[in-house]
Structure formats: structure tokens, C-alpha cells
N, C-alpha and C positions, 0 to 999 in steps of 0.2 A: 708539517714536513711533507706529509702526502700533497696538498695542494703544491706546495713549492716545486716538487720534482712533476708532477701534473703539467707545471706550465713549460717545462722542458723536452715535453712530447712533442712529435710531428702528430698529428692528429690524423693525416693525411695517409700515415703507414702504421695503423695500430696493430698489436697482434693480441690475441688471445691465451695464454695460459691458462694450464692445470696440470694437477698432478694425475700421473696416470693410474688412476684405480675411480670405483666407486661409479661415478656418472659422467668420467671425462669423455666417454665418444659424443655420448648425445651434446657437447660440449665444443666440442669439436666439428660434428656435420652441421651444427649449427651456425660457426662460425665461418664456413665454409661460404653455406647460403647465404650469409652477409656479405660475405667479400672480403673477412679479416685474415689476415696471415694467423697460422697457427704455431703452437710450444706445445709438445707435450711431455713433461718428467717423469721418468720411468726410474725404479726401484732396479737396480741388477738382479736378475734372477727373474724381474715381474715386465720383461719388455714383452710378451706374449699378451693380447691379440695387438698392440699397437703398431707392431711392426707388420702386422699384415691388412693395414688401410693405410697407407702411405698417402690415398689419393687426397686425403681429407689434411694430413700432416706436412707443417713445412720444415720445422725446426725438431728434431729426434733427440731429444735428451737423456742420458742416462748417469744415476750419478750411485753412485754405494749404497745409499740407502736417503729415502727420501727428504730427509731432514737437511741432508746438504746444500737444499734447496736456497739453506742462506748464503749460499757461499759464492753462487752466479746471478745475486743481485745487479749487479753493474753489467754483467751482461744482458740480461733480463730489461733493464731500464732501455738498454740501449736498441734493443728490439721493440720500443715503445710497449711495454707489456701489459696489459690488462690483465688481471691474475682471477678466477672464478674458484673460490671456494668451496669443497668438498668434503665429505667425514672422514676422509682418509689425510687430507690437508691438517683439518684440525686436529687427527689423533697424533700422528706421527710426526707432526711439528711444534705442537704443544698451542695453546692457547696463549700464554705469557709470550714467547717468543713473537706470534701471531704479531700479536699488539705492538709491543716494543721494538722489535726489533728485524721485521719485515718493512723492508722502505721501499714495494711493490704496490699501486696504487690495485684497491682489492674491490672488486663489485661487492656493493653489497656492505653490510654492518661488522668491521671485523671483531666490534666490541660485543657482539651478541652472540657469538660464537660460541663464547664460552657458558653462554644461561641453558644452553641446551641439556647441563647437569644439573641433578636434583638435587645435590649436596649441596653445601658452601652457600657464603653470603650470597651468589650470584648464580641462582634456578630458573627455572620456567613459572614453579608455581606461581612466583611473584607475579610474574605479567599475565598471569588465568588468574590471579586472584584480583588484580586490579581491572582486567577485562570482561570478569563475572560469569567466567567459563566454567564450567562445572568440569572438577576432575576426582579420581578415587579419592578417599578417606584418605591421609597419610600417618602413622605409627610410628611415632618418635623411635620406640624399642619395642622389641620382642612380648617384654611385659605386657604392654597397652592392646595385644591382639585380642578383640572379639571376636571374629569370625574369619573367613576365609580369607589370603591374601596372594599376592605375587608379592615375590623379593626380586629386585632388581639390584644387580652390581655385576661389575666389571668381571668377564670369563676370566680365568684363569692361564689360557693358554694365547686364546685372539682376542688381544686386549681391543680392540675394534669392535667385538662384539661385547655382547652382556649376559653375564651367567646367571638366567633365571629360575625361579622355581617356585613353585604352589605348594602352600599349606593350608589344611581346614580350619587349623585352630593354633595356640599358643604350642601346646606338647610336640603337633606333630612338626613345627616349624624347627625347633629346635631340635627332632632327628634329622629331619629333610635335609640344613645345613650341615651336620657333621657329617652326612655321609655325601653329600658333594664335597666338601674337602677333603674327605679320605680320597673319592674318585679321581678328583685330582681336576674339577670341574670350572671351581672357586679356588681362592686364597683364604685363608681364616683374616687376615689383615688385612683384606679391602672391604671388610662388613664395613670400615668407617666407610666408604661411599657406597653404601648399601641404602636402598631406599625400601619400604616396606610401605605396599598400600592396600587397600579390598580389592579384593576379585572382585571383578565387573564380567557377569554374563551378560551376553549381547555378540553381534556381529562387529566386526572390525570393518571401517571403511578410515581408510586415508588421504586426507584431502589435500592436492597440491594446488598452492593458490600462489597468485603474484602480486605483490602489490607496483605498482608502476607511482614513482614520486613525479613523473612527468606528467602523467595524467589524473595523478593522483585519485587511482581508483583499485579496488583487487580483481581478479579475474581468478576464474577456476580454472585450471589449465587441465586438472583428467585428476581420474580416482584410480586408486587400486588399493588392491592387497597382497600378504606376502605370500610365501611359502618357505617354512622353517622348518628347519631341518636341527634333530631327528622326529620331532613330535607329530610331523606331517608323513610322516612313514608307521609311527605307532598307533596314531586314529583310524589309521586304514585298515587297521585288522579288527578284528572281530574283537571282543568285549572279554570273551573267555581266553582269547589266544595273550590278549594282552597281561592279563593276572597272571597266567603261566609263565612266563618271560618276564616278568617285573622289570623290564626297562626304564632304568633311569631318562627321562625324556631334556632333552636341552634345547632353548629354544634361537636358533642363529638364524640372520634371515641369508638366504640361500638363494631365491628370486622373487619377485612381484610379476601379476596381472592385472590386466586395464578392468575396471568393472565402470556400472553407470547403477547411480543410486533413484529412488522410489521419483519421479520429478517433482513432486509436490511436498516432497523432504529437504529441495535444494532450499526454502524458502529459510529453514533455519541454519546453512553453512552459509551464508553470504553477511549475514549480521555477526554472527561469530569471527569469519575474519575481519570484518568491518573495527571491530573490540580488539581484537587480538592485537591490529595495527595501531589501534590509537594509543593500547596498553602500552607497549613497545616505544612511540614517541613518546612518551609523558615519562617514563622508566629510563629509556636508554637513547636519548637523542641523538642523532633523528633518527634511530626505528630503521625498524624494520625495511631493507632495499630489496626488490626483488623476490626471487623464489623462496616459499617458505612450506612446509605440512603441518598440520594438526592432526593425527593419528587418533584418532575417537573410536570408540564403543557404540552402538546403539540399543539399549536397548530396549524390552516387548513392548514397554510405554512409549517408545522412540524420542528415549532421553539419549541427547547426545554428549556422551561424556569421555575430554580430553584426557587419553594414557602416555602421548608421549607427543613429542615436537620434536623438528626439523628447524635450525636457524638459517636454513639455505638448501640449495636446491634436496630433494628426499630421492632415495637411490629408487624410489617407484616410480620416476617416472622416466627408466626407460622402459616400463612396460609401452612406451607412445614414442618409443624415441624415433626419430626421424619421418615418423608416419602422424604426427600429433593426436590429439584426442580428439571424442567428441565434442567435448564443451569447446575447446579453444578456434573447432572448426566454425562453432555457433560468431562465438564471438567476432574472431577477423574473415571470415568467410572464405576461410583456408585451414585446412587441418596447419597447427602451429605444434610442436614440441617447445618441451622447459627448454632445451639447452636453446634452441632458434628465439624463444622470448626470451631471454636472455641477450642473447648477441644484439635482436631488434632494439631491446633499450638503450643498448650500449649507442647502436649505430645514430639513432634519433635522438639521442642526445648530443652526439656529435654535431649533426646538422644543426640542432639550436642553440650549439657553442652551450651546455648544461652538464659538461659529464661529469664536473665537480660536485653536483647532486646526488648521481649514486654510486661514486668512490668514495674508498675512505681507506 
């Protein structure tokens, strides 16, 4: 269906869409330096910063709440619309809907969207487990804990983010959680999409890579890491001040920084997405398009081991936005940002009459 409506484009006047949250500017200035006309869908209440770079936007949309977004398909189509996928895209419009029932030609895998859950027939782990990527232990249940873990599931209140939380062992997991549900942090009924895995002591690097099906090859577009909030305000204090205070810590990410990893460490990120991508084609055909993270641990042994993925572009990289990174500057011999390599696939696929490559 997406081909079909494809071939009803002017190729000649494409525009860009995205939803306004998450990593739509760098999405945006990107598309700008290409030369695409721009969309950007704004949430009522959430037109704030969009409406103050006008310079970059053509098309201001605002609708109730994001999800309405299926409702100006036909005008969207009629705007030649390219649609760039976001985590705020896929929370607030559902996965299923995604799939079915968006007749927006989407960069990118709109089928892999949804693996970026670690519940359900359709996780990540499947494609690190066929890619041979090392990731924590995973704990069926509570029972099975031996040692230290993180639990991951859905916040309570910003269903966008994820209500984490550390335990040492089996006992103390089970106060940890009932006293985030009293807090009001979690729900007791989304422990089913609760994922329990080991703590991994190590460094956090997050690697935003591209795979390009036109030149079918990955590139590292820049690293960072986050900053979460509140636990990145409770490390900050002293060790005694924090036991006094018994702050419940929660972990939401609140912003990233550009960082540059050890150089003779990059030797084993590039085979890793090398796997990750071919995982991705053999699992979920064709794989992986474009911007994608693998969110790894490293640790003292500098064992790199994947805690979480991105099925498209990772909201760290506007830590580089508009100013690109250093690896990307290596590569085209121009500082490049995710959203700009983005739009540049788009555009060069145009020119080789191939953009039915990486839509879908």
C-alpha cells in the first residue's frame, strides 16, 4: 500500500514530517539543509519551542493531542509527506496503529518499532540474541533473582518514560516495588511489562549509528550519555547526606551529552552494529533503515554489554544537533548531525530514483 501511494508523489516537492517532541528539531534543521519543505505536529499545550524557529518550519500543525495525527492523512499525503519516526511517535500513537493503519510513507522499518519492548513475542533480545550481542541476565520472576538487578517498566505517571529501580537481591526487590506503588511511581499492573535483569557495573556509552541501505554500510554518527533525573541530583551529594534523606531515586532521562569513547575501543562498536544489522534483516525484513542506538555498559574488563536500544533515531543525539559530531565529521568531511543524515538518505535516494528502499 505504501509503495502504491509512493508512486503518487511529486518527488520534486517532498516534505518532511514529525511529531513535535523528542528529536524533531535536529529533524527539522536537517531537512532544511537539504532543501525539504517541512511539517511539524504539535500536541495543544506542547506548541512551545516550535513556534519559536519558524525559520526552519513550513507547515505548523496543531491538533488535540498527537494521536490525531491519523486524521490528516490525506492531507499529509498531499503535502508529498515523508514521515521520520520518533519515541514520542511511537508512544502516543501506538505501534499497532503504526503498522496498520498509517498510510504515511515512514523512513525507516515501521515494523521494528515495536521490538524496541522487552515483553511480548516481539523484543530486542531476539535480535542480540541472534546478533551475539551480549546483554544482562534476564529473570523470568522475582523468584529466580540471585543477585543484584534493575527492574524496568512503564512510569506510572509519563508513560513515555520507565519506572526503574534497583535491588540487591530477591527480599529487598520485593519491598523496593511495593513501596514505588504506594509512591505512586509504578502501577502494580504493569509489572506484566516489567522486565528484571542483573545490574551491570560499568560506564554507560550510547552508540548512535546509521546504517545506510544505499551504501549499504553503518556509520557512527556520535556517542553520548544521559543525564536522569532525580538520581543525577542524589549522586551529587555526599554518601552520608544521602542516607539521611532516604530519597527514593527515579530514573527519567531529562538530557544527554556528546562524549568520544577510548579510540581503540571503537574497534569493537563497529562489528557489533555490523551483527545487529544483519540480525535485524534475517528477523525482521528488511531491517533495520537508518538511525538506530545500542545503549551498552562497559565494563573494567571492557566487556561491552547491550541494556537497552533505540529502533530509530535516540533522543541523544541532539546532544550534536545541528553542529554534528566527531565521528560523522571523520566520515563526510563535514561535521553531519542524525537528523541532516537522515534527510541526506532521503535526498540521495531520490536522485537514484531508490526511495522505495528505505520507506515502508
Amino acid at each position: 500500500m505504501i509503495q502504491e501511494i509512493l508512486k503518487g508523489y511529486n518527488l520534486e516537492d517532498v516534505s518532511i514530517g514529525v511529531i513535535g517532541s523528542h528529536s524533531a528539531l535536529d529533524v527539522l534543521d536537517g531537512a532544511r539543509r537539504l532543501g525539504f519543505r517541512t511539517i511539524i505536529i504539535c500536541e495543544k499545550g506542547r506548541e512551545e519551542p516550535y513556534s519559536r524557529f519558524d525559520r526552519i518550519i513550513d507547515d505548523f500543525i496543531v491538533l488535540d493531542k498527537f494521536s490525531d495525527v491519523f486524521s490528516i492523512q490525506e492531507e499529509l499525503q498531499k503535502k508529498n509527506c515523508i514521515f521520520i519516526p520518533n519515541r514520542s511517535f511511537a508512544v502516543y500513537c501506538g505501534y499497532n496503529r503504526i503498522e496498520k493503519d498509517f498510510r504515511i510513507p515512514l523512513f525507516g522499518s515501521r515494523e521494528l518499532l515495536k521490538v524496541e519492548e522487552r515483553t511480548g513475542r516481539h523484543n530486542y533480545y531476539k535480535i542480540l540474541d541472534e546478533a551475539d550481542i551480549r546483554y544482562p541476565k534476564v529473570y523470568k520472576t522475582p523468584k529466580d533473582i540471585d543477585g543484584p538487578v534493575i527492574c524496568k517498566m512503564p512510569h506510572a505517571l509519563q508513560r513515555i518514560e520507565r519506572g526503574f529501580f534497583v535491588a540487591k537481591n530477591r527480599e529487598e526487590f520485593k519491598d523496593e516495588f511495593e513501596k514505588r506503588v504506594e509512591s505512586g511511581s509504578i502501577r502494580k499492573e504493569d509489572f506484566f511489562h516489567a522486565s528484571i535483569e542483573e545490574f551491570i557495573s560499568g560506564v554507560p556509552f550510547n552508540f548512535n549509528i546509521f546504517y545506510s541501505p544505499l551504501l549499504d554500510s553503518i556509520e557512527l554518527l556520535g556517542i553520548d550519555r544521559r543525564f536522569v533525573t532525580n538520581l543525577d541530583g542524589i549522586t551529587r551529594m555526599p554518601a552520608n547526606q544521602q542516607l539521611k534523606l532516604e530519597l527514593e531515586e527515579e530514573m527519567k532521562e531529562i538530557g544527554n551529552y556528546s562524549v568520544t569513547l577510548r579510540e581503540s575501543m571503537l574497534r569493537h562498536v563497529y562489528p557489533m552494529g555490523d551483527r545487529f544489522v544483519a540480525a535485524s534483516k534475517h528477523l525482521y525484513p528488511p531491517g533495520i533503515i537508518g538511525p538506530f542506538a545500542l545503549q551498552t555498559m562497559i565494563t573494567k574488563d571492557y566487556e561491552f554489554i547491550v541494556f537497552d536500544i533505540s529502533m530509530r533515531m535516540g533522543g541523544g543525539t541532539n546532544s550534536f544537533m545541528g553542529i554534528g559530531s566527531q565521528y560523522s565529521a571523520v566520515y563526510w568531511g563535514e561535521p553531519v548531525s542524525a537528523g541532516k543524515r537522515v534527510c541526506m538518505e532521503i535526498r540521495h535516494s531520490i536522485e537514484q530514483n531508490r526511495l522505495q528502499y528505505i520507506v515502508t
